[in-house]
N, C-alpha and C positions, 0 to 999 in steps of 0.2 A: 380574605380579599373581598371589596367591595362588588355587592351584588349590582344588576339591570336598575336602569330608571327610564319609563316608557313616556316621555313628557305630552299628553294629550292634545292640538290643538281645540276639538271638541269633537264629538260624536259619544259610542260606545252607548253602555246600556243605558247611560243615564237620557240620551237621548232618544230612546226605545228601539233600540238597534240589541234587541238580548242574544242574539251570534255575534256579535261583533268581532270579525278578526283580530282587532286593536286588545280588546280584553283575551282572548285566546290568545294572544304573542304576548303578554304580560306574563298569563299566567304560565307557558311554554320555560321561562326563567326561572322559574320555581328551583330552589335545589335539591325540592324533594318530588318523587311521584305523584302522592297524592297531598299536595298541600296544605297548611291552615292559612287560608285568606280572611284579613281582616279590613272589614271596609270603614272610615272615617269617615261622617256625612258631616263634620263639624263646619265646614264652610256654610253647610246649611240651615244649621241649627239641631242639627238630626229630625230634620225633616222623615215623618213615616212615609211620604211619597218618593224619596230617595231609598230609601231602607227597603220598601216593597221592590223595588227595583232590581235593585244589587240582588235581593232573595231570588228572583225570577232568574234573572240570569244566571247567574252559578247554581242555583239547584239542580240541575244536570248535567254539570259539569265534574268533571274526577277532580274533587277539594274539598275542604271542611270549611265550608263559611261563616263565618261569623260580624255583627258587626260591633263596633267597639264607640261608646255613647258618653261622650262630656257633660251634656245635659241633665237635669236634673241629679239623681246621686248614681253619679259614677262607680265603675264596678273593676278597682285594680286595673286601671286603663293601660296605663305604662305598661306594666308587667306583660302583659294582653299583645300591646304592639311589637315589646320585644322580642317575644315570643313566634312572631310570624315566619310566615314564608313570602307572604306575596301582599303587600299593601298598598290599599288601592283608597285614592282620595275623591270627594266630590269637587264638583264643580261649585260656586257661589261668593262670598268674600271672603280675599284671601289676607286682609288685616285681621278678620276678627280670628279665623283662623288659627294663624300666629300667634297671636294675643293670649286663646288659649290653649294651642298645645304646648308654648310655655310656662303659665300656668299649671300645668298640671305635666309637666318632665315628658309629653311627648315628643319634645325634640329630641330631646338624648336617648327615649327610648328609639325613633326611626334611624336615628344613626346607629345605634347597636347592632338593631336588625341587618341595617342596610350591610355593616363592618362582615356582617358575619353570613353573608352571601342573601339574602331578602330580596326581591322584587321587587320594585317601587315605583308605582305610576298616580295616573289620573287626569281628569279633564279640566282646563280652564284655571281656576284656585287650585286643583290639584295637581298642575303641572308647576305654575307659577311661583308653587314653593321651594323645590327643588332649587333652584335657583336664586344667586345674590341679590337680586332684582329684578322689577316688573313692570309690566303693564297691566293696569288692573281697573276698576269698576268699584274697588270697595268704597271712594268715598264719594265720589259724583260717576254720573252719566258720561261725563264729558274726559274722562281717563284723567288718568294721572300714571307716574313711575314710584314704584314703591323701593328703596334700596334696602330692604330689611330681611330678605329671603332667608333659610337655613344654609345656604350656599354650599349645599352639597355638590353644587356643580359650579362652573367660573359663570360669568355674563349673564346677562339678561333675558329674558323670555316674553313672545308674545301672541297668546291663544287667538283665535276667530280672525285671523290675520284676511278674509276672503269674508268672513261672517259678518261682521260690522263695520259698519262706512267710518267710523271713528278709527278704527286701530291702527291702520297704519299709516296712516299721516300723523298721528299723535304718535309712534312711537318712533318714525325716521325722523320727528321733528326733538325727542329728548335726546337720541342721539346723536343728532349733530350736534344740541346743546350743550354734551359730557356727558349723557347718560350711558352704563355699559353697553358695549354692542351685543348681541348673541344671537338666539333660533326664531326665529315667527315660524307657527304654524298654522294652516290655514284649517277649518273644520273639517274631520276627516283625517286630518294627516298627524302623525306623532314622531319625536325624534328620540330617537335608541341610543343608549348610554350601555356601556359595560365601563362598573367602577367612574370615574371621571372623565372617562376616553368619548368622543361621539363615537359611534358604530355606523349607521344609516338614518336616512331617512323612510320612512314609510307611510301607506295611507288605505284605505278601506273602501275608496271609490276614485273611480277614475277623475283629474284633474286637478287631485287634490295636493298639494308640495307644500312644499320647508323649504325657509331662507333664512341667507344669514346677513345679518343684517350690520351695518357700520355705519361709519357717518360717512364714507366715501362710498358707498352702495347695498342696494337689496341684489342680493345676486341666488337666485333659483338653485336649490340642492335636488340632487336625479332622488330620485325618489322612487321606492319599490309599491306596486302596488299589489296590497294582499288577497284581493278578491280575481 
């Protein structure tokens, strides 16, 4: 059975939030006790300011951390993700991303994982993947919708929904267009998947929420808040 997917609006450690309730209810999906968590900074290039990050945060956490690097020569990456318990993406662009975790069989490695109960989140590019399409920053300022997701899940998604004065008029205005409808999340807030199912909404600071979004409305999801 398909494992959790935690779809980030923004926050968590990347945003120097290293307790973040958001990454603690990820790794809570674990199927095991003490998990192997692999983090993917590939939206960022495997930026070392990302990577110091991730280290801070789960180094006192009950897990085996590790991060798992496209860049320069790769180290049996696939094998690495499939192997996980709890996989956690960065934020950044989420074409190049794509680009290359197919390139290099991480797709079919995250779906393995995911088939075989895995944890799957992240912030921003890391949630946006998850999903058949997006709203994204990879190729200008000014958004666009990307329809190229791994489509682990149905519809669309759209991070800093509260964060950027761009997002969501650019992303009510693709879907009235034909673009798919699906979840906006605002910074702070994340939407919880078991297998393909939604489960809730959640968030890490007060007034943070999830919408779902159509071409006939944005209409507010209740939303749990975990602090």
């Amino acid at each position: 059975m398909e494992g959790y997917v935690v779809a980030m609006g923004g926050g968590g450690f990347l945003a120097g939030d290293t307790r973040s309730p958001l990454d603690d209810l990820l790794l809570s999906f674990s199927p095991r006790p003490q998990p192997r968590i692999v983090f993917l900074p590939t939206a960022v290039g495997d930026s070392e300011r990302a990577v110091g990050a991730f280290r801070e945060a789960f180094a006192t956490r009950e897990c085996e951390p590790e991060t798992v690097a496209l860049f320069g020569i790769p180290d049996h990456p696939a094998e690495r993700v499939a192997a996980a318990d709890v996989i956690v993406v960065s934020g950044g662009n989420t074409a190049n991303l794509l680009a290359l975790w197919r390139l290099h069989e991480i797709d079919a490695a995250l779906r393995h994982a995911w088939q075989g109960g895995a944890a799957l989140g992240g912030v921003s590019a890391g949630a946006n993947c998850w999903f058949e399409a997006c709203v994204t920053d990879s190729f200008s300022a000014d958004l666009d919708g990307l329809g190229d997701g791994l489509g682990f899940l149905a519809g669309s998604f759209c991070p800093h929904f509260d964060g950027e004065d761009r997002r969501r008029p650019v992303y009510t205005r693709l879907v009235a267009d034909g673009f798919p409808g699906g979840i906006a999340c605002d910074d702070g807030a994340a939407a919880v998947y078991r297998g393909t199912e939604f489960v809730e909404m959640v968030s890490d600071r007060a007034g943070a929420r999830g919408y779902r979004v159509s071409a006939a409305a944005v209409e507010p999801i209740e939303t749990r808040c975990l602090r």
